[in-house]
N, C-alpha and C positions, 0 to 999 in steps of 0.2 A: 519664322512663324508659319504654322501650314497654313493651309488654305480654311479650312475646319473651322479651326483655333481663331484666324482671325475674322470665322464670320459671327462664331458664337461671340467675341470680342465686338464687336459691331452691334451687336441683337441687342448685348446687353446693354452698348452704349445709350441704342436708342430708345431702350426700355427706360433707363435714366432719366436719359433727357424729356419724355412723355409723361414720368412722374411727377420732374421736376413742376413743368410747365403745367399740370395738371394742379398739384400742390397748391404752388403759385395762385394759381386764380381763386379755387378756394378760398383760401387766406384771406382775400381781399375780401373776397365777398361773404367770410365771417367777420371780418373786423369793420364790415357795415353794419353785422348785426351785432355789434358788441354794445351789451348796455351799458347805461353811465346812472349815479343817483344825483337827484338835483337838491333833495332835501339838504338844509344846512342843521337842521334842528335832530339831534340825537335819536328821538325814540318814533319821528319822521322815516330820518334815514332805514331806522331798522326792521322799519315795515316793506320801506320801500324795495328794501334788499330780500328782503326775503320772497315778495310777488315778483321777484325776476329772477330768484336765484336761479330754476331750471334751467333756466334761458341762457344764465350765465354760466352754467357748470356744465352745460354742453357747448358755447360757445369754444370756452377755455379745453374741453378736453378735447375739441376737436383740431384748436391751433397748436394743440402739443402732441396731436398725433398728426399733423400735416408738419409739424415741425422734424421728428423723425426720416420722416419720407426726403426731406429736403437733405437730410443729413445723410441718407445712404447716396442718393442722385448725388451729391456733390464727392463723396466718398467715388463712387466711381468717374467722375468727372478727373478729381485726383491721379486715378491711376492712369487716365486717358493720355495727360499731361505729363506725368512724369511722378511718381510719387515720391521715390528716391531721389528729389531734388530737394534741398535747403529750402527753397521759398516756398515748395509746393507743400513740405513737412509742417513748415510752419503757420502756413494756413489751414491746413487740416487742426493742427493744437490751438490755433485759436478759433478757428470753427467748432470745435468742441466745447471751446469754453464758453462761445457766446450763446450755445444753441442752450447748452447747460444751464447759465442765466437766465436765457427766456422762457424756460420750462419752470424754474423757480418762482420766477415773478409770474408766470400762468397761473399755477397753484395756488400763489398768495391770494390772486384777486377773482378767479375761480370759483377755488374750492376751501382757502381757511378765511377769509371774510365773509362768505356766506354760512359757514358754519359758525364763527360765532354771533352771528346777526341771529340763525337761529335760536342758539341756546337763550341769549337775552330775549327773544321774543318770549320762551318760550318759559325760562323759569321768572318772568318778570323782574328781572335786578334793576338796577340802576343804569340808565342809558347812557349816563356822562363816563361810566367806568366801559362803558362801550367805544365813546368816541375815542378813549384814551388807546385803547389796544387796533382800534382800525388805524389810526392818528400811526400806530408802529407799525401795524401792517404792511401799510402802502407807504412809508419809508422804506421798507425792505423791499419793495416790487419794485418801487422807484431807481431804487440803490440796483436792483439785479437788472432792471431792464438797461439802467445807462451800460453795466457791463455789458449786457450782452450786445447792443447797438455798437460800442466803440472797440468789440471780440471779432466781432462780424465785418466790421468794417476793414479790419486789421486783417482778417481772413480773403477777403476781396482783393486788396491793396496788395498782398501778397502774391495772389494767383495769377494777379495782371500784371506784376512786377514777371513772374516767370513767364507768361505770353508773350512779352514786346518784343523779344528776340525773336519771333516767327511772325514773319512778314505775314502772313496768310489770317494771323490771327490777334493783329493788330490793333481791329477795329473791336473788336471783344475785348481785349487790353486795353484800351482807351474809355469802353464802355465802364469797365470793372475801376478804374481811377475815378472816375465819377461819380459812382453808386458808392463810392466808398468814404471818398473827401468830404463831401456835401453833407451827408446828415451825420459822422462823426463831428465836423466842424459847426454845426448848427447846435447840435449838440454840449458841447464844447463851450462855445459862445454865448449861450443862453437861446438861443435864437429859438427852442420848440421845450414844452416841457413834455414829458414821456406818458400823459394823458392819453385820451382813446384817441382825441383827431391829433396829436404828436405821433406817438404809436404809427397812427392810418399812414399820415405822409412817412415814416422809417421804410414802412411795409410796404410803399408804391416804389419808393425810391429804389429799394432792395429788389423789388420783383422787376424790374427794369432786366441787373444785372441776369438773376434767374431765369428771365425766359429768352433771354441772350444765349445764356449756356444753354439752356433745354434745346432752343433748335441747331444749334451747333452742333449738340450729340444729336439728333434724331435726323438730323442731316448729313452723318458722318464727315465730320468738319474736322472731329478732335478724337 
């Protein structure tokens, strides 16, 4: 490798890593602002949804464009490591899958539950035929976000799996077992349901490992 090659190699890593960690905090400090509705009564809720919906359709489009960013940073994190490696391949394919899922479940609770909060607001139908399609909704956000929690996790548990071999990068291995076990297994168990503060602790838990790797790369570690 010339000298060039692996400074531009280097730039990029720590542009990564900058992202990452950048990304990262974001995140958290959208999913403080992520709203929740407290109504239980139908044509409550759909009021309710709808005086937040802005709130919430930039909430959501902004964790799916932080989610992207997360997804290139680790993409080069990838090659840093070894990408042509078995465990590094397969945390890439399950990093896809789970980032996939949680852009799925963004959307639903974003951008098509607000949307048809609106329509019923707006051509005055029946609110219980409202509660019935939110009611499937958010069983499909539900359904997408446990994948993408137990994708992610699997992605983690993989990348750490390829680190333990290198002494130097062990303690980032050991970190990446942790952010990965713990809220799959929570998961798992019943222990969180995938709610805004279930969600919040995935999203602490996970940034743990992220800003792990972020200053690894921006420190030239990896």
């Amino acid at each position: 490798m010339s000298a060039v090659t692996e400074t531009a190699e280097f730039a990029s890593a720590r542009r990564a890593g900058i992202v990452l960690v950048a990304a990262t905090i974001v995140s958290i400090l959208a999913m403080a602002h992520h709203p929740s509705v407290a109504s239980h009564d139908a044509g409550a809720a759909i009021a309710e949804i709808g005086t937040k919906a802005t709130l919430n359709r930039i909430v959501h489009g902004v964790l799916i464009a932080l989610m992207g960013l997360e997804a290139y940073a680790f993409a080069v994190f990838a090659d840093r490591i070894g990408a042509r490696r078995d465990a590094v391949r397969l945390g890439l394919v399950a990093y896809a899958i789970g980032i996939g899922a949680m852009i799925g479940a963004a959307l639903i609770s974003g951008f098509v539950v607000t949307h048809l909060a609106s329509h019923y607001a707006e051509a005055g139908e029946d609110p219980a035929a409202f509660a019935n399609l939110a009611r499937l909704a958010m069983a499909g956000n539900q359904s997408l976000a446990q994948l993408g929690v137990i994708a992610i996790s699997v992605a983690i548990l993989a990348w750490s799996v390829a680190l333990l071999h290198d002494r130097a990068q062990r303690w980032l291995a050991i970190t990446g077992l942790a952010a990965s076990v713990l809220p799959a297994f929570v998961l798992v168990t019943g222990g969180v349901r995938l709610d805004v503060t279930g969600m919040t602790l995935v999203v602490v838990a996970e940034a743990i490992w992220n800003v792990a790797v972020g200053v690894a790369l921006i420190r030239g570690r990896l």
